[in-house]
N, C-alpha and C positions, 0 to 999 in steps of 0.2 A: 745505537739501540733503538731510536725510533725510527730506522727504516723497517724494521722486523714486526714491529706488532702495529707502527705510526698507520697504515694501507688499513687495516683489518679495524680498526680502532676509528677512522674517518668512517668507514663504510656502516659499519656499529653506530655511528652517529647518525648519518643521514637516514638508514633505515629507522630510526627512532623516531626522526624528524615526521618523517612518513608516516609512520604510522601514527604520530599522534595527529597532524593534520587529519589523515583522515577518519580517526575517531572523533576528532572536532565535529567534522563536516556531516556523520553517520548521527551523531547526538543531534542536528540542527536538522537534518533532513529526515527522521525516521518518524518524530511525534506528527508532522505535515502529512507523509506518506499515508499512517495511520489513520489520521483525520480521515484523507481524502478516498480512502480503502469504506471507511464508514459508514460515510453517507453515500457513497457510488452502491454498498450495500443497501443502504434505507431505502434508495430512490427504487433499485434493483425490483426489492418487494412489495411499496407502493406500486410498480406496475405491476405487479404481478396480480396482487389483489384486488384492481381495479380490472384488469383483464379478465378475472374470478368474478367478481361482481356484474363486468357487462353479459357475460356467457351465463348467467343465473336470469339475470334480467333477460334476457330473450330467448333461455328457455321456460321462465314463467311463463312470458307473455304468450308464447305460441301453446301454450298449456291449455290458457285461459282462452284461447282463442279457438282451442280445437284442435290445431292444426295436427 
């Protein structure tokens, strides 16, 4: 009798195994991922608004100047 469902019923296991290792490994690696998604965002718009800021600044200055 367990040669009939014994294949099917191993394979049912290790897929199990599988998958829960890697819902382990999805749970340990996704809140880091997010982290590091975050602040590559922050920094992202830090430059952006300082890029904003130097391009203001020298077109005041060339404003003030005449140019």
């Amino acid at each position: 009798m367990w040669e009939y469902f014994g294949p099917d019923f191993a394979f049912d296991v290790v897929k199990g195994v599988v998958a829960g290792i890697a819902s382990m490994a999805f749970q340990v690696v996704a809140p880091r991922t997010f982290r590091a998604a975050k602040q590559f965002r922050a920094r992202w718009v830090a430059r952006k608004a300082a890029r904003r800021a130097a391009r203001r600044a020298r077109r005041d200055a060339t404003a003030i100047d005449g140019r």
